[in-house]
N, C-alpha and C positions, 0 to 999 in steps of 0.2 A: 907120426908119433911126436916130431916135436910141437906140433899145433895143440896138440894132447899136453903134453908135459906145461907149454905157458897157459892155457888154460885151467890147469891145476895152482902151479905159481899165483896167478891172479886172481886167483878163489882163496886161495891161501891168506894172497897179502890184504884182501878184502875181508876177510874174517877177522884180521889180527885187527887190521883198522875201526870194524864194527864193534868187536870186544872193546879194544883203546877204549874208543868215545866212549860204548856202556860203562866200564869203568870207570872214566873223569866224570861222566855225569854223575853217577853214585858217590863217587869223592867228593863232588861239590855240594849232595845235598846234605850227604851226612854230617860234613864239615858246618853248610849254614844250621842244618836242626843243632848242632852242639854251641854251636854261636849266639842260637836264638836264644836256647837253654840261660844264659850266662845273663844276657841281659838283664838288668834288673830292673822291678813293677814301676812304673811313676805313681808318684804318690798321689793319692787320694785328693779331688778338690775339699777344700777347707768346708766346713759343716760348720753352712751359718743362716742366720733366717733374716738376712739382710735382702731387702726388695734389690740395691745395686751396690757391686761391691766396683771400685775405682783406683785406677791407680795413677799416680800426679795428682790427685785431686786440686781444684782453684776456687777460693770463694769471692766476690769483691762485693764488699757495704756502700750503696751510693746512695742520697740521698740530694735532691735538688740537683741533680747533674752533677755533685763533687762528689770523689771519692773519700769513702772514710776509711775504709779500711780492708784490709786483704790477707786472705790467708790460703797457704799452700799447704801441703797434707803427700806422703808419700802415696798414701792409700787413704781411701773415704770408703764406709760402709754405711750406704742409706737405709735405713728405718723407716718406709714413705709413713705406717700407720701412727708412729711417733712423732715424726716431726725432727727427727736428730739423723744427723751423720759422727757415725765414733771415726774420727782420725787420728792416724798416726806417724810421727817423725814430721812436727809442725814445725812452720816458720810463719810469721804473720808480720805486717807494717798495720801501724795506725798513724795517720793523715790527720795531725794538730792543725788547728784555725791559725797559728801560729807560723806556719809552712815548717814547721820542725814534723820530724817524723822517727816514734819509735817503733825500734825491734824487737821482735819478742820468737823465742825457741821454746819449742817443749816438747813430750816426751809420745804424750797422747792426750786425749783432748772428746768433747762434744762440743757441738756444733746445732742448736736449735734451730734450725730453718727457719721456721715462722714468727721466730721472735729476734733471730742475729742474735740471742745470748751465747757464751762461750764459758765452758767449765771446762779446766785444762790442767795437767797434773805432771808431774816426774820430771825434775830438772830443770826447773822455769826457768831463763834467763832472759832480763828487758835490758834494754841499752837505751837510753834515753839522753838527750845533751851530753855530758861527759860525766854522768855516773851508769852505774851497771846494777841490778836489782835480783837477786838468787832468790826462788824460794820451791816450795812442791805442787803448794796446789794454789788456782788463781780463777775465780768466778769475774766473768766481765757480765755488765749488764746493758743492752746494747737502746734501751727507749733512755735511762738515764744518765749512760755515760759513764756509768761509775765500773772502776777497779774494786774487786774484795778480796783479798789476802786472809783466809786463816790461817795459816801456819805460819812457823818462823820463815822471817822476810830478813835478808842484810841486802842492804843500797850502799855502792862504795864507790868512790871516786875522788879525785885530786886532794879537793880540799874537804872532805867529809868521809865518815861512816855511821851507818847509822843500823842498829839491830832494834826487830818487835817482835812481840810475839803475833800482829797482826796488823794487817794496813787495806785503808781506804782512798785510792785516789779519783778524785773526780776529772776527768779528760774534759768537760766545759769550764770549770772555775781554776783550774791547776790546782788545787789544793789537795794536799794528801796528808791524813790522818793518821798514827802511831798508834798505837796502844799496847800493854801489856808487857814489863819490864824492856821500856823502852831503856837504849845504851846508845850514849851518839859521841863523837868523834869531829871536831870540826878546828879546823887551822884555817889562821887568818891569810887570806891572800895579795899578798903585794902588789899594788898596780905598778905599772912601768911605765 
């Protein structure tokens, strides 16, 4: 009898054991299916008919083995059938014959491939020798070098300000053009 009784016991405690686990395993899944419930969808990739889209983007202008100029891009969207990259959250240098070298921010921007033109827009800011140059939108033209400004343009620094309603700078001749209720600002500076 008592080989009877622990073999009863051991059946017993082997039942309770097999119940346990059925039970935790049911607890665990029911718990992940409510878990998974909760998660919430990842969003949808962005809808765009861009051949590559990039992110850091780098451009660099050399010509003759020297650099002209360079521009970074948070992201880049290639257009191969255009010929453009739209970027955006720009930084660019340009490489003066001069060894001076300006900076320029914006906001977002194209990027012509085939030509290295640059039309760029929303919070321009250039930094050039010791003045600074605000404006919105800024057309570079990359065979003639030239800067074009339609919009209001202010350049401010030490001993000058100067406001237009539009400006042309040439990056081969230095010379930069005004127009359009121009307003300037200029203190004479003292040599020492």
């Amino acid at each position: 009898m008592p080989v009877n009784n622990i073999y009863k016991k051991i059946k017993f405690v082997i039942s309770i054991v097999i119940f346990a686990l059925i039970g935790t395993v049911l607890s665990v899944f029911i718990l992940n299916r409510i878990h998974i419930k909760n998660i919430q969808k990842p969003l949808p990739p962005q809808q765009t008919t861009a051949t590559l889209s990039i992110q850091n983007f780098r451009h660099t202008s050399t010509q003759n083995g020297r650099e002209e100029w360079s521009i970074e891009a948070k992201s880049a969207k290639l257009f191969s059938t255009q010929n453009i990259a739209e970027l955006t959250n720009i930084s660019a240098s340009f490489f003066l014959k001069n060894n001076e070298t300006v900076f320029l921010t914006a906001d977002s921007g194209l990027l012509h491939i085939d030509t290295n033109n640059l039309s760029l827009s929303g919070h321009i800011h250039i930094r050039f020798s010791a003045y600074v140059l605000t404006t919105e939108s800024l057309n570079y033209n990359h065979n003639s070098h030239i800067v074009i400004i339609d919009t209001p343009v202010m350049i401010s620094g030490n001993s000058m300000s100067l406001k237009a309603n539009t400006l042309s700078y040439n990056l081969k001749t230095d010379i930069t053009t005004c127009s359009g209720d121009v307003e300037g600002t200029f203190k004479q500076v003292m040599e020492q």
